[in-house]
C-alpha positions as CSV (number, residue, x, y, z in Angstrom):
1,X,80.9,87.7,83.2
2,X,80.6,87.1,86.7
3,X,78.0,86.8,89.6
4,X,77.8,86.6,93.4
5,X,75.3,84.2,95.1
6,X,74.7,84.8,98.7
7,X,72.9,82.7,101.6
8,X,72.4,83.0,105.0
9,X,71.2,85.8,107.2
10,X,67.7,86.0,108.7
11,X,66.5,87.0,112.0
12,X,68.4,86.1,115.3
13,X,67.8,86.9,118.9
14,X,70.7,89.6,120.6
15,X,73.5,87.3,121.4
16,X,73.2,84.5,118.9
17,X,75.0,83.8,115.6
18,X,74.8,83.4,112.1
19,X,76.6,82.7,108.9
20,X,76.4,84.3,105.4
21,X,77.9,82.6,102.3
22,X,78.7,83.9,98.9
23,X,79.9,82.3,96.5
24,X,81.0,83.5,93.0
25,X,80.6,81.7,89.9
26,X,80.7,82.3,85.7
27,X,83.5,82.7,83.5
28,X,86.0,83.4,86.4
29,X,89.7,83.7,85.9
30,X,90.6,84.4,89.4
31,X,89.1,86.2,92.4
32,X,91.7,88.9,94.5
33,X,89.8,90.4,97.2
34,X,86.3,88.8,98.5
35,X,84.3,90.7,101.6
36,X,81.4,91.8,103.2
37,X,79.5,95.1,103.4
38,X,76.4,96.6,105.0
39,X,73.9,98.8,105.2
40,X,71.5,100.0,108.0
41,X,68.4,102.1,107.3
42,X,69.7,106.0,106.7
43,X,73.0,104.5,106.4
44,X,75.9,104.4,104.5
45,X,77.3,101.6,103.1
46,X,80.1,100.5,105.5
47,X,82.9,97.2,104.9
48,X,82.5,94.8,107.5
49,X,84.7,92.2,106.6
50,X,87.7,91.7,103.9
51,X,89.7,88.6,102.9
52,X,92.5,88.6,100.6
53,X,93.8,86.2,97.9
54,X,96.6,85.5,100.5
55,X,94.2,84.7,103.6
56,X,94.8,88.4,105.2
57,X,91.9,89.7,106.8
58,X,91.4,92.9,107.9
59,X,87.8,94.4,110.3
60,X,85.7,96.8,111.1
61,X,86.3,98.2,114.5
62,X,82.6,97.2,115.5
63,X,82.8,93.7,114.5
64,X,86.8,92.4,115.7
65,X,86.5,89.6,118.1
66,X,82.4,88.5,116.9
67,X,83.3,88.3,113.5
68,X,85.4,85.6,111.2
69,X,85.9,86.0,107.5
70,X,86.8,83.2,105.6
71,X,87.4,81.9,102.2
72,X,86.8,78.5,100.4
73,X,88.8,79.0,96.5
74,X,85.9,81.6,95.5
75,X,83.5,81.4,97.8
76,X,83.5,83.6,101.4
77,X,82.0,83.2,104.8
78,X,81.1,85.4,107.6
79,X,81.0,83.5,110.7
80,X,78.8,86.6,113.0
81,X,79.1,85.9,116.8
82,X,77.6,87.5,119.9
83,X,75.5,89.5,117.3
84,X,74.1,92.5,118.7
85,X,71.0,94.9,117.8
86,X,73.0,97.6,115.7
87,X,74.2,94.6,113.6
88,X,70.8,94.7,112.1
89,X,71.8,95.3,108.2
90,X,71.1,94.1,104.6
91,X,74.7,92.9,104.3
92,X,76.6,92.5,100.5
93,X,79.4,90.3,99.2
94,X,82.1,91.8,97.3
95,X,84.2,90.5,95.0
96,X,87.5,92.0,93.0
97,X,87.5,89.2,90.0
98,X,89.4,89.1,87.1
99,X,87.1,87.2,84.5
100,X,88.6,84.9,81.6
101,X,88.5,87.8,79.1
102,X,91.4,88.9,81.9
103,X,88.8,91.7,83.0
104,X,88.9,92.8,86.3
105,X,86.2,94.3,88.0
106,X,84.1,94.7,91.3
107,X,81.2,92.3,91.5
108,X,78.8,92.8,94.4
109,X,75.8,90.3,95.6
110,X,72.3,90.9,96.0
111,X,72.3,91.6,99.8
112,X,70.9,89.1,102.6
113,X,69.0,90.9,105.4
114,X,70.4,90.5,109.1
115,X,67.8,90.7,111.7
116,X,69.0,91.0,115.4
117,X,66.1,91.5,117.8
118,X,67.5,92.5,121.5
């Protein structure tokens, strides 16, 4: 089995940054796709974020030019920039991981609230 630890997040003023961590850890084979979800009150779940195996990256709309995904070997990062108010979200790391039993599944973390105050 598998399992996604995240830090980061908390509450920020409009216009300031922060960074989110997740790293993944157990009986890993290899991780494929790693990113970054959210959800706002009455919201869906929307992607945010995504980072390939190969370093491609692909973004939200809302988020290209303050955001910056990034990946250590099987842990990501979400740099957030010039954070805004409709940022505010409980935001989740993903994870496509193929476990030693050559398993492959989704993974998801616990979520880390994301508090931007304008």
């Amino acid at each position: 089995q598998a399992q996604l630890v995240e830090s980061g997040g908390g509450s920020v003023q409009a216009g300031g940054s922060l960074r989110l961590s997740c790293a993944a850890s157990g009986r890993i084979f290899r991780v494929n796709t790693m990113g970054w979800y959210r959800q706002a009150p009455g919201k869906q779940r929307e992607l945010v974020a995504g980072i390939r195996s190969d370093g491609s990256t692909n973004y939200a709309d809302s988020v290209k030019g303050r955001f910056t995904i990034s990946r250590d070997k099987n842990t990501v990062y979400l740099q957030m920039n010039s954070l805004k108010a409709e940022d505010t979200a409980l935001y989740y790391c993903n994870a496509d991981i193929v476990t030693m039993l050559l398993v492959t599944g989704g993974y998801w973390g616990q979520g880390t609230q994301v508090t931007v105050s304008s």
